[in-house]
C-alpha positions in Angstrom: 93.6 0.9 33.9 95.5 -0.9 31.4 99.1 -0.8 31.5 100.5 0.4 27.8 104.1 -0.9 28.9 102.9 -4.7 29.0 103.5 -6.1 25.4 107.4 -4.4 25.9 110.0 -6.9 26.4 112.2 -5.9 29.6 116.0 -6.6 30.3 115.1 -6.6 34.2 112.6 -7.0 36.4 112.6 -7.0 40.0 110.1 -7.0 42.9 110.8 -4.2 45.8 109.0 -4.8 49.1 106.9 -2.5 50.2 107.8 -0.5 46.3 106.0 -2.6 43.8 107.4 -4.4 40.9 109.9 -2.3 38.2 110.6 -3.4 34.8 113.4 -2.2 32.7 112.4 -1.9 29.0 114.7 -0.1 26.4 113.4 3.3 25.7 111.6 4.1 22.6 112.9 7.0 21.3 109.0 8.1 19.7 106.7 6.2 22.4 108.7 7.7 25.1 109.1 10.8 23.8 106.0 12.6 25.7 107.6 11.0 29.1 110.8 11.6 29.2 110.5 15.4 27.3 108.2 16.5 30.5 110.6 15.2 33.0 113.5 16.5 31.0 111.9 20.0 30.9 111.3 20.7 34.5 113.7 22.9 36.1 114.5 20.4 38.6 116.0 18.2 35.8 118.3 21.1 34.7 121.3 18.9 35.6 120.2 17.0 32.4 120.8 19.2 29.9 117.5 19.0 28.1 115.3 22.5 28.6 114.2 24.2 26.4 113.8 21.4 23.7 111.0 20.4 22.0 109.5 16.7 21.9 110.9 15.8 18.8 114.3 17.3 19.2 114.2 14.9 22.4 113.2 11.9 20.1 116.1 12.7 18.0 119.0 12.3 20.9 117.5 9.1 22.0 116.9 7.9 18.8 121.0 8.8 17.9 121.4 7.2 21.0 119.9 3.7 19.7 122.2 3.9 17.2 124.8 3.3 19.7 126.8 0.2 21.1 128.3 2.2 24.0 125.6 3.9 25.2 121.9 2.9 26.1 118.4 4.1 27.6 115.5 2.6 29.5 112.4 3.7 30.9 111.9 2.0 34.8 107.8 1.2 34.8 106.6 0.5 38.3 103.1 -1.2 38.5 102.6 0.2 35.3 103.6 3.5 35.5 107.0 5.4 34.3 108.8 5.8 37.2 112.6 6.8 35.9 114.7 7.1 32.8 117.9 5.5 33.1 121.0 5.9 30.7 124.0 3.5 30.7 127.1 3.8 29.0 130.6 2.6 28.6 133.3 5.3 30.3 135.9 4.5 27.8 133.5 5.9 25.1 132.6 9.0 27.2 134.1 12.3 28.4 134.1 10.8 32.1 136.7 8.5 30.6 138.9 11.1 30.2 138.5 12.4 33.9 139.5 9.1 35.8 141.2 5.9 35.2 138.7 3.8 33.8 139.1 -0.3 35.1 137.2 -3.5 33.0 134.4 -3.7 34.3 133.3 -0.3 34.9 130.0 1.0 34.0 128.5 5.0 33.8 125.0 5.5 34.8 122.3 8.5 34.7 119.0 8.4 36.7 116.5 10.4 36.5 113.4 9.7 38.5 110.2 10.9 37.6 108.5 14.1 39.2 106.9 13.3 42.7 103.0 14.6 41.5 100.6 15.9 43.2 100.9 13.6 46.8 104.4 15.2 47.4 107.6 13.8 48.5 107.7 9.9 48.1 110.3 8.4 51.5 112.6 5.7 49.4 111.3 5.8 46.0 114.9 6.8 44.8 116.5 4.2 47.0 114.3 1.7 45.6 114.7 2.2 41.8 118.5 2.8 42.6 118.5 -0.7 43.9 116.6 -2.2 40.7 119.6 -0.2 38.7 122.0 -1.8 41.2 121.2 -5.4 40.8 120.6 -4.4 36.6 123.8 -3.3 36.2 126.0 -5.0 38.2 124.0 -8.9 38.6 122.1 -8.7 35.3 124.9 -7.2 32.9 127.7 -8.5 35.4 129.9 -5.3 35.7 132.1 -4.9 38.9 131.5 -1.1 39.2 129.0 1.7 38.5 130.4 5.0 37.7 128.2 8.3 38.1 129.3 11.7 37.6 126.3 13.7 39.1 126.7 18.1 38.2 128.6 18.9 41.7 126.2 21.7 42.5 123.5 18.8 42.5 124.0 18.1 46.2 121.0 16.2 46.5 122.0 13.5 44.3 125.5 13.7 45.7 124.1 13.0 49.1 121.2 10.2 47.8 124.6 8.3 46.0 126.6 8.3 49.2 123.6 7.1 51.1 123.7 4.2 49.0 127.3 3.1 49.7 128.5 4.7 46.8 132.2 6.7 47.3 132.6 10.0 46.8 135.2 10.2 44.1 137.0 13.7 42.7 135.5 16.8 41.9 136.1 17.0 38.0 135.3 19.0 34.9 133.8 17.0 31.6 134.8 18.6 28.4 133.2 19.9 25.9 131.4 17.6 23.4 130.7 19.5 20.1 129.8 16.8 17.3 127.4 16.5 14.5 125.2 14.4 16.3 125.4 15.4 19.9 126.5 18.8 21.8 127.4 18.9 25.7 128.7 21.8 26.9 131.5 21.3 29.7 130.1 20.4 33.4 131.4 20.3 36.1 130.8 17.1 37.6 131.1 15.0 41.2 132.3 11.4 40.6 131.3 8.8 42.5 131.6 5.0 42.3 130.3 1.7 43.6 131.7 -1.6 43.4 129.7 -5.1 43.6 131.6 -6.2 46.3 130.1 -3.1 48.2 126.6 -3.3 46.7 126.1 -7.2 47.1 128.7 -8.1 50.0 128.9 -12.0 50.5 
């Protein structure tokens, strides 16, 4: 089968034993839009914010999105196949910056991995593109911390982040985001951070 991914130009790429090679390439806001509005509709991505939209209104945010210096998207294709969306952003330009004090360096994150399919449960895939977004992030862009702020009822990612040698940080609550462009209603969210040093220890 060929791979409709290959004439994209990626930020990263990286080789996972035993995974299969992932390549980062900036979303397309229309290409993607088929991908990342059926993973963004499932209940299980609830956390998101996204169902209930259509396609195109999920086209729109990402295309807003491109507009954007602060914040940024990318679809993770293993072998081929979309394996995760990924957002990045800069705290000081997002709610979570008003919920901790924000240090240079920092860097927030969003991962959402693609549905398992029909063979089930998939042991390490998570870890695995976590790791690619690891060595991204904090090798490729050279930042000295990733901030998440996973929805604290989402004990599942809580629990996959600590696992990873990320810290639990406070429990906090995300305002309200009400703009032209863009509305996020407030969330109650789970911080969690995890430095370079900790990541990649020398």
């Amino acid at each position: 089968m060929s791979d409709p991914y290959t004439s994209r130009t990626s930020v990263h790429e990286q080789t996972v034993d035993g995974f299969g090679t992932v390549r980062v390439l900036p979303l397309d806001a229309r290409a993607d839009a088929g991908v990342v509005h059926a993973w963004t509709s499932e209940e299980r991505a609830a956390f998101w914010g996204m169902n209930g939209l259509t396609r195109d209104q999920v086209a729109e945010i990402y295309a807003h999105l491109d507009t954007l210096d602060t914040h940024h998207a990318f679809l993770l294709v293993r072998d081929g196949e979309p394996a995760a969306l990924l957002q990045t952003y800069e705290p000081r330009a997002d709610r979570v910056g008003e919920c901790y004090p924000v240090q240079p360096g920092d860097i927030g994150v969003h991962l959402l991995v693609a549905p398992a399919g029909p063979g089930g449960a998939r042991p390490g895939w998570t870890a695995a593109l976590l790791d690619v977004v690891t060595s991204y992030v904090l090798l490729g862009l050279g930042r000295t911390r990733i901030v998440a702020d996973p929805d604290v009822r989402n004990e599942r990612a809580i629990a996959r982040l600590l696992r990873q040698g990320f810290t639990a940080g406070p429990a906090v609550v995300l305002p309200e985001v009400d703009l032209p462009d863009v509305y996020l209603p407030e969330k109650k969210a789970r911080l969690a951070f995890l430095t370079r040093e900790a990541a990649f220890p020398a």
